[in-house]
C-alpha positions as CSV (number, residue, x, y, z in Angstrom):
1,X,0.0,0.0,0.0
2,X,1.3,3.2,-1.0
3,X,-0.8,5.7,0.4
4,X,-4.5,6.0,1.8
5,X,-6.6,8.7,2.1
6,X,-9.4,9.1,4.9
7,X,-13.5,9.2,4.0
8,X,-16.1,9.8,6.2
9,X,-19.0,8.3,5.6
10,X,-22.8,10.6,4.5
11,X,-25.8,9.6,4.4
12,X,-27.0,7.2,1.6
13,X,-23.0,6.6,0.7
14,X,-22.1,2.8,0.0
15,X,-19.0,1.2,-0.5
16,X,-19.7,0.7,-3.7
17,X,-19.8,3.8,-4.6
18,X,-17.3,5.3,-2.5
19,X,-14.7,2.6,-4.7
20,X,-16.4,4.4,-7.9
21,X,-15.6,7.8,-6.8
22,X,-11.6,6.8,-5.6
23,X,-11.1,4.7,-8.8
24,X,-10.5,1.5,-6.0
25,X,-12.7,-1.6,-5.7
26,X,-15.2,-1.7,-2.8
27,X,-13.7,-5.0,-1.6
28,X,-10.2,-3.6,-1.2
29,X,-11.7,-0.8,0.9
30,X,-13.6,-3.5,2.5
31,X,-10.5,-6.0,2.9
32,X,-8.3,-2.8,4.6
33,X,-10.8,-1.6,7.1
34,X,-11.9,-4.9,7.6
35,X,-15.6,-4.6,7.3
36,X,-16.9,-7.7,8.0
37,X,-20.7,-6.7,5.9
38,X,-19.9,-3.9,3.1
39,X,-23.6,-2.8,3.3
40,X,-23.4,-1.9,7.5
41,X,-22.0,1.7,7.6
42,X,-22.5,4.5,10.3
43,X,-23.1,8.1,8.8
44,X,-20.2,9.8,9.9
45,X,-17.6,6.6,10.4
46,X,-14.1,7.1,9.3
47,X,-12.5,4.8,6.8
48,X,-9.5,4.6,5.3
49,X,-9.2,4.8,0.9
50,X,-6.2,2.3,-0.3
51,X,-4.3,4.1,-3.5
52,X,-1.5,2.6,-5.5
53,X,-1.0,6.3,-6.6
54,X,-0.9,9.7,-5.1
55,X,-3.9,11.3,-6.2
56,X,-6.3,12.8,-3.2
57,X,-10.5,13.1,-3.9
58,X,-11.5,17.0,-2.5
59,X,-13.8,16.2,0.1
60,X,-16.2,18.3,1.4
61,X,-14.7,21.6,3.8
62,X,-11.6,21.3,1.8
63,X,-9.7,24.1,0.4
64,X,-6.3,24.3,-1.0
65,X,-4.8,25.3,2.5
66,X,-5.8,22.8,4.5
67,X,-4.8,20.3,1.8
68,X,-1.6,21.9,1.7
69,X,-0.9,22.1,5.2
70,X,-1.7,18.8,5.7
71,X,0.4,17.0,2.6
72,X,3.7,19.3,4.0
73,X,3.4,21.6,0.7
74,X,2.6,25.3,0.1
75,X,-0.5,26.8,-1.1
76,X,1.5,27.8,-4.4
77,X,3.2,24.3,-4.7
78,X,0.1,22.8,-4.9
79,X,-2.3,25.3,-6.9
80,X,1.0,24.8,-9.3
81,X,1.3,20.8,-9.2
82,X,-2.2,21.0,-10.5
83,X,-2.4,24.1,-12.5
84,X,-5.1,25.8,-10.5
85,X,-5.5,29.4,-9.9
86,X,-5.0,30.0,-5.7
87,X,-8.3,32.0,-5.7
88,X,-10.5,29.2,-7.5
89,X,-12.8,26.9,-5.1
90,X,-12.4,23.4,-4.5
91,X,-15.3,21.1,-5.5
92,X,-15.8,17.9,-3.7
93,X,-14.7,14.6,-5.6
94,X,-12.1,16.9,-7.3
95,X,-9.0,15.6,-8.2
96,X,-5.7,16.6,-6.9
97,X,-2.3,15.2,-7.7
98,X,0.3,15.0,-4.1
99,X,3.8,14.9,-5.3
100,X,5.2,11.6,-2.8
101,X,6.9,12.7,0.0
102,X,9.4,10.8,1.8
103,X,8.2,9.2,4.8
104,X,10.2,10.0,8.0
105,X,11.1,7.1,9.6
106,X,9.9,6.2,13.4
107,X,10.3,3.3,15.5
108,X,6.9,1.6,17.1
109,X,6.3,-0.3,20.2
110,X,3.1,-2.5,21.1
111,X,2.2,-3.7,24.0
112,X,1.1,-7.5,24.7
113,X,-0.7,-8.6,27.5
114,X,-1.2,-12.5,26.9
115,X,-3.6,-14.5,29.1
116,X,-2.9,-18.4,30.3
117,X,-3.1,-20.1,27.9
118,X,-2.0,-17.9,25.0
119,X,-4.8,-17.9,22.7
120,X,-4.7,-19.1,19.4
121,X,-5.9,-15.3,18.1
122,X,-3.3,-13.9,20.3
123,X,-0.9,-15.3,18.2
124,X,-2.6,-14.7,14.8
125,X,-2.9,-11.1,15.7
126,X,0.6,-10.7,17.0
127,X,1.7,-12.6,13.4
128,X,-0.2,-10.0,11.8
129,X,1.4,-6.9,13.6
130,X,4.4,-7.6,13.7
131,X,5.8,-6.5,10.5
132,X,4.8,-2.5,11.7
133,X,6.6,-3.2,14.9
134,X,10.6,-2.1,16.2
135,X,9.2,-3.7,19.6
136,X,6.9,-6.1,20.8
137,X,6.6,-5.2,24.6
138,X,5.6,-8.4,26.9
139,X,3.6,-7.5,29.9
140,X,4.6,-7.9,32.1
141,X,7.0,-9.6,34.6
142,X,6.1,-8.9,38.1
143,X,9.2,-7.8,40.4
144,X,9.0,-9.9,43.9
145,X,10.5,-8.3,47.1
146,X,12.6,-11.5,46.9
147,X,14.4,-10.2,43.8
148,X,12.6,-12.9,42.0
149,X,10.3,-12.6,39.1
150,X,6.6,-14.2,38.2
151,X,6.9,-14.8,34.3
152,X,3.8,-14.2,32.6
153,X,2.6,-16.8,29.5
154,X,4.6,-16.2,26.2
155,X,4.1,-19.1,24.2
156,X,6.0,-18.1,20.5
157,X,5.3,-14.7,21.0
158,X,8.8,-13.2,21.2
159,X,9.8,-15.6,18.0
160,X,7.3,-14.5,15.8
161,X,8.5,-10.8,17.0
162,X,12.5,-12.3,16.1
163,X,11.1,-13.9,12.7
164,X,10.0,-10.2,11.7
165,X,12.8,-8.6,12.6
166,X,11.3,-6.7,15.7
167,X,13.2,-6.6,18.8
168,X,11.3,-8.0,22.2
169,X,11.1,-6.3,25.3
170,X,10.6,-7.8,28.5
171,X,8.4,-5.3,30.4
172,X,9.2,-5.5,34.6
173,X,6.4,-4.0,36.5
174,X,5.1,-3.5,40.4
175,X,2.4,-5.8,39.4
176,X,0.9,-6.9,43.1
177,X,-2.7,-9.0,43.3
178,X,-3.7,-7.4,40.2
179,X,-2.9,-4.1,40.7
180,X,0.4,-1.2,41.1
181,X,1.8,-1.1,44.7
182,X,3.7,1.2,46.2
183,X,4.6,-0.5,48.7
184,X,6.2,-3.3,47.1
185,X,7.9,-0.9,44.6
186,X,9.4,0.8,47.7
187,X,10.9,-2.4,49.4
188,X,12.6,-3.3,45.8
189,X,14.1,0.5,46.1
190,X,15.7,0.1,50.0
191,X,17.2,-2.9,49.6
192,X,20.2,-3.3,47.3
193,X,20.6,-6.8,47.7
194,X,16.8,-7.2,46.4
195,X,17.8,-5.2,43.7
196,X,21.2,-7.1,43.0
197,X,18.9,-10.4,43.2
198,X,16.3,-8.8,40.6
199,X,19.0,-7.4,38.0
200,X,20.8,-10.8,38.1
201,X,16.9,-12.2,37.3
202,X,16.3,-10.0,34.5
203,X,19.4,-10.5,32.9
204,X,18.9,-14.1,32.6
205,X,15.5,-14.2,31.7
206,X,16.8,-11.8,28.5
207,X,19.2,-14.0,27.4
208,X,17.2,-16.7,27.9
209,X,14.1,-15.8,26.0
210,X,16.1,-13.1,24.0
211,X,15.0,-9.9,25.2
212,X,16.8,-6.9,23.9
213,X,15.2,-4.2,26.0
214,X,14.0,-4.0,29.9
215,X,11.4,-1.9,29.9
216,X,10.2,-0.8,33.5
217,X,6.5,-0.1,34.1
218,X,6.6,1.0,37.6
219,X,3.5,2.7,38.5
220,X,1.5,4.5,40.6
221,X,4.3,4.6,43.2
222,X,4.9,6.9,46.4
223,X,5.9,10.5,45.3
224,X,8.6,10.8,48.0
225,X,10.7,7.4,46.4
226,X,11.1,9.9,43.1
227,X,15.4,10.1,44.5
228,X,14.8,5.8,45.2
229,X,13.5,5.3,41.9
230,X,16.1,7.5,39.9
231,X,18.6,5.8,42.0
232,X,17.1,2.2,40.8
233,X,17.3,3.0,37.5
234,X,20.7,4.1,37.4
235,X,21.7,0.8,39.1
236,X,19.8,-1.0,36.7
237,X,21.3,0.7,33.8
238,X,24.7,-0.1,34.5
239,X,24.0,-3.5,34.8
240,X,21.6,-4.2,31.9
241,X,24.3,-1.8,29.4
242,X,27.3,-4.4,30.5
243,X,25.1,-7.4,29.4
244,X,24.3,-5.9,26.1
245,X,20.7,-4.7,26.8
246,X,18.8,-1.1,26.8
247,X,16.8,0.2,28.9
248,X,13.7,1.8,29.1
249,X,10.6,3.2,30.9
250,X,6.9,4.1,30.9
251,X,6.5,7.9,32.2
252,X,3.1,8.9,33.4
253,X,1.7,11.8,31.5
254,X,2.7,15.6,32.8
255,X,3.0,19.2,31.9
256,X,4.9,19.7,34.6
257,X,7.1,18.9,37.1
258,X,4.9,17.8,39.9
259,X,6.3,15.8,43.0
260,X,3.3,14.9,44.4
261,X,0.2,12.8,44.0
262,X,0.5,9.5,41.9
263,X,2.7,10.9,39.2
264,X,5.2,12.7,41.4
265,X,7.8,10.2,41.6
266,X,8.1,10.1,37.6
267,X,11.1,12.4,37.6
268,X,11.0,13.5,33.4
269,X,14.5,14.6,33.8
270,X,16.1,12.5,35.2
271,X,14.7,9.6,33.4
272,X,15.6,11.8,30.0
273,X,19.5,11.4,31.6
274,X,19.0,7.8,32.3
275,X,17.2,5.5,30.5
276,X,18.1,4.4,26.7
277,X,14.1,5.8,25.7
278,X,10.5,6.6,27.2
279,X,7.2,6.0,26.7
280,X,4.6,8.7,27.4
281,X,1.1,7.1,28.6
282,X,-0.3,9.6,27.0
283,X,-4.4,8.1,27.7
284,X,-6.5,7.7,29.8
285,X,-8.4,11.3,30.2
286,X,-11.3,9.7,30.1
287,X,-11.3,6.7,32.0
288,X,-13.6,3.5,33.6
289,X,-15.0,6.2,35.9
290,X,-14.8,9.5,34.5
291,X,-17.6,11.4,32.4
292,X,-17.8,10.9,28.9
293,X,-14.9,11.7,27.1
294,X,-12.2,11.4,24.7
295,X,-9.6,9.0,26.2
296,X,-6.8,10.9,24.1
297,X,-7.7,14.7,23.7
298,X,-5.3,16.4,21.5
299,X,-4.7,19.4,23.2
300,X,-3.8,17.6,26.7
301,X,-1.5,15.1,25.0
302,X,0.0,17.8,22.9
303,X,0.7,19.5,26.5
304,X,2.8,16.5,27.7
305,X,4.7,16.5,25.0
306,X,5.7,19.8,25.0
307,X,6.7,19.5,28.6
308,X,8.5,16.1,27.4
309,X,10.4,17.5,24.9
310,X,12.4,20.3,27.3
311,X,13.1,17.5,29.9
312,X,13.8,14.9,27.3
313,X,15.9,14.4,24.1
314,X,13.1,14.0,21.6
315,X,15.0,11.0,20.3
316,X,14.2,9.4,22.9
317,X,10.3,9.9,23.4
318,X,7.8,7.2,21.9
319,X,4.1,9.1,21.8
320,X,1.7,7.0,23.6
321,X,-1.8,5.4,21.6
322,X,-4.9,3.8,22.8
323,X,-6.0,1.5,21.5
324,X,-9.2,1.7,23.0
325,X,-12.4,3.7,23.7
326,X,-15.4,3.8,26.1
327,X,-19.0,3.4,26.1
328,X,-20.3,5.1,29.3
329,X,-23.8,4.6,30.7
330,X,-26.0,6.8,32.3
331,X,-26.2,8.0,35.1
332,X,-22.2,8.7,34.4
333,X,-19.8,7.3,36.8
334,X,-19.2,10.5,38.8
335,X,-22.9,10.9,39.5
336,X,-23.1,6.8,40.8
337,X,-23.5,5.3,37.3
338,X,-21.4,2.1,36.5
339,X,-18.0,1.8,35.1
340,X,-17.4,2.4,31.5
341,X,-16.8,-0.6,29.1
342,X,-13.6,-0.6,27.3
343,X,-14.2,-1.4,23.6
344,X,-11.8,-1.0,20.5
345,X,-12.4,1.2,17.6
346,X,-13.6,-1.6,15.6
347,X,-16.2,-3.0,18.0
348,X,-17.0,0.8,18.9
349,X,-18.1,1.1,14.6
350,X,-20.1,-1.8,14.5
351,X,-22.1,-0.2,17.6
352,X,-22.9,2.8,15.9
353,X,-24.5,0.5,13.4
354,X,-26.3,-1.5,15.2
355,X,-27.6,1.5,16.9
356,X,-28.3,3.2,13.7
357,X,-26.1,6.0,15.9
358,X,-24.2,9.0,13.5
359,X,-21.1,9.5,14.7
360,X,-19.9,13.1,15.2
361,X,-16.1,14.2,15.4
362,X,-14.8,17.0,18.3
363,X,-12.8,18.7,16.2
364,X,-10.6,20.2,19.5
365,X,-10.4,17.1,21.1
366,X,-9.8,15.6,18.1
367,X,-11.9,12.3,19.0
368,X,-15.0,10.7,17.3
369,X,-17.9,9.7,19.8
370,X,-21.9,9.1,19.7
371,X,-24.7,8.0,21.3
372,X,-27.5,5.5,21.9
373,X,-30.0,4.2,24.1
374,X,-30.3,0.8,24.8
375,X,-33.2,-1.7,24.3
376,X,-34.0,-0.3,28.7
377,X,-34.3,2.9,27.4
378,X,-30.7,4.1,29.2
379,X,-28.8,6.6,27.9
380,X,-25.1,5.7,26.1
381,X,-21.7,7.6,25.1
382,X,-19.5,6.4,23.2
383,X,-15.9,7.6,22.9
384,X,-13.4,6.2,20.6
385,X,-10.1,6.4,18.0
386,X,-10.7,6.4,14.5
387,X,-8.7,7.3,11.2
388,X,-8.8,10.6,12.0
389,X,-8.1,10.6,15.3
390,X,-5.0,9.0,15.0
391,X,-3.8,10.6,12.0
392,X,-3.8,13.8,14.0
393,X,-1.3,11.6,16.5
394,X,0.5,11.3,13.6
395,X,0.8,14.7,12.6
396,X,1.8,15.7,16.2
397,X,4.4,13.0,16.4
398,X,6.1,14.7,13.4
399,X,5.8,18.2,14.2
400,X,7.9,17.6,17.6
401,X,9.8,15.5,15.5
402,X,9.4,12.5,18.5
403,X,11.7,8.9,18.4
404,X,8.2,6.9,17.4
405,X,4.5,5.2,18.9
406,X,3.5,3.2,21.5
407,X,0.6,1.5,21.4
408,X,-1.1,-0.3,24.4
409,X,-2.3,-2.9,23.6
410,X,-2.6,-5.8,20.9
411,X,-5.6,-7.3,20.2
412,X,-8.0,-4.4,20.5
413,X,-8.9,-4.0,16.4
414,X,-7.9,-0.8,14.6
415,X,-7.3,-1.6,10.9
416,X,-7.5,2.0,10.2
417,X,-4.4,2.6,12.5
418,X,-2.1,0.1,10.9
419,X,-3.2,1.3,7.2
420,X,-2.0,5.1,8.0
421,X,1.0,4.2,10.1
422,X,2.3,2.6,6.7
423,X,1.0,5.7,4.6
424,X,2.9,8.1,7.1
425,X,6.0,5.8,8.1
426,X,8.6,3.9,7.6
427,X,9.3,1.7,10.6
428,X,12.9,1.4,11.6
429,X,13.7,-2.4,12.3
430,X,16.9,-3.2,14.6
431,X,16.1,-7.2,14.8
């Protein structure tokens, strides 16, 4: 695939004739989105256009800036390209030749979470994924306060990730009965012998499984450890550098340096000085128990990363994806309603067609969402990722000119993301 182009969906629009307009087959737009039944569209869903070529269809609201602005090229350079005068209007299903660009390259890092026994669509999905990947992140191992570690299930996992060329990181986390401690995070940091024990763990796990990163997810830990926890990573460092391996971390997200509360003993910084890379968890503004809203709004991840990128080298920053969205039910959870259900992009679509629900688009949060009622008569709102969504990630990965993505986690389905990460990127492989 060379390209794709984004199209949202209007009223009485079928795939059929969405391939007539683009000059594409309705079953390859089917085959890339994965659309399971052609026919069962949501006015105002996103979908992604495959193109061998580089031609873009006007859609409607388009003018020559905003096509400009958002192919990298000047209004002049592109009235020029297609010998159009800069004052004439744009009509929709208008065609535009885009010169190709070069596509910057990024590396990309997914998260995998497998369950006991590793499912047999586990392992398709990670075969699928792999190819876009530079890591495959395993979560997680779970740090004992004997220096010991509880392995999760891998099954072939890490050799599909080898077979494809992407390197495998063993993610180490505070893991405890299902949940971050503090606590147990805190009696890893006090005791250097622990610590000795644990490093001397890690390192042979790696080299037996053939990790190539450590990747520490400690979370949700006491803000006064932030000096214990630099201090652990520095030890670590030294030891996991002298047996060949990087190191890594997952930063909670800030625009700012605050030392207290959950995030306060995520030092930015000093992690920037420290670790080989970071992830930004960028997600996770709307939440299981929050009010309705988008899990990834622009403008708040677009404020870590600004903070991000004056603590730390930007070639070191991945950008941090959901992969995920909500449906909230009324009465919301602030006001004693349940919590949310998670639910991918894909599984969020085919709701808003089963609903017959039109899907509007925050243009400042930059975040599709609708809403239903179910067959009781309650009240639903659905928040998700879509094409468009994520291409704006995109856009504000390369404008701060960031190291690559993250992605948590496999298995939740968004075709659309994989078709414009390949249309935007080249992915770096170090396997």
């Amino acid at each position: 695939m060379v390209c794709v182009q984004i199209h949202v969906i209007r009223q009485g629009e079928s795939l059929y004739a969405i391939g007539q307009r683009y000059g594409v087959s309705w079953q390859e737009i089917a085959k890339v989105n994965e659309l399971q039944d052609p026919e069962a569209l949501a006015i105002g869903q996103a979908i992604v256009i495959p193109s061998a070529g580089n031609t873009y269809i006007v859609q409607p609201g388009d003018t020559l800036y905003t096509i400009a602005q958002r192919e990298g090229m000047t209004i002049t350079q592109l009235a020029n390209r297609n010998g159009l005068s800069l004052s004439a209007p744009l009509a929709a299903g208008q065609r535009l030749y885009i010169p190709a660009a070069p596509k910057s390259s990024i590396e990309t890092l997914l998260y995998v979470e497998p369950r006991t026994p590793v499912s047999e669509e586990m392992k398709a999905e990670t075969e699928r994924r792999v190819d876009d990947l530079t890591y495959l992140a395993m979560f997680s191992y779970q740090a004992k306060r004997d220096g010991t570690l509880d392995a999760p299930s891998i099954a072939n996992l890490t050799q599909l990730a080898t077979d494809a060329k992407a390197l495998n990181a063993m993610v180490v986390s505070n893991l405890e009965n299902f949940a971050f401690s503090a606590q147990l995070a805190r009696d890893i940091f006090l005791s250097r012998g622990v610590q000795d024990l644990l490093f001397d763990e890690i390192v042979r796990t790696a080299q037996q499984v053939g990790y190539r990163d450590i990747h520490f997810d400690f979370e949700i830990l006491f803000p006064e450890d932030r000096a214990l926890y630099n201090a652990f990573l520095r030890r670590a460092r030294d030891r996991f550098h002298a047996a060949g391996l990087t190191i890594s971390t997952a930063l909670a997200p800030k625009t700012s340096d605050v030392t207290t509360g959950i995030y306060g003993a995520h030092d930015y910084k000093a992690h920037g000085e420290i670790v080989d890379f970071v992830s930004l968890m960028t997600y996770e503004w709307g939440y299981t128990f929050s009010d309705p809203q988008a899990v990834s709004p622009l403008p708040q991840v677009e404020a870590v990363v600004k903070y991000a990128v004056q603590q730390i080298p930007r070639s070191k920053i991945f950008l941090g994806q959901n992969l995920y969205g909500y449906d909230w039910q009324a009465p919301f959870p602030p006001a004693g309603g349940p919590p949310a259900k998670a639910l991918s992009p894909k599984q969020a679509t085919e709701l808003a067609v089963r609903e017959k629900a039109e899907i509007f688009y925050d243009r400042t949060a930059e975040a599709p969402h609708f809403s239903y009622y179910d067959a009781g008569g309650v009240l639903h709102e659905v928040w998700f990722e879509d094409a468009r969504s994520i291409q704006a990630k995109f856009d504000l990965l390369k404008k701060y000119r960031l190291r690559g993505m993250m992605y948590w986690k496999l298995g939740l389905a968004f075709p659309q993301n994989w078709a414009l990460l390949e249309s935007n990127f080249t992915i770096v492989k170090k396997g």
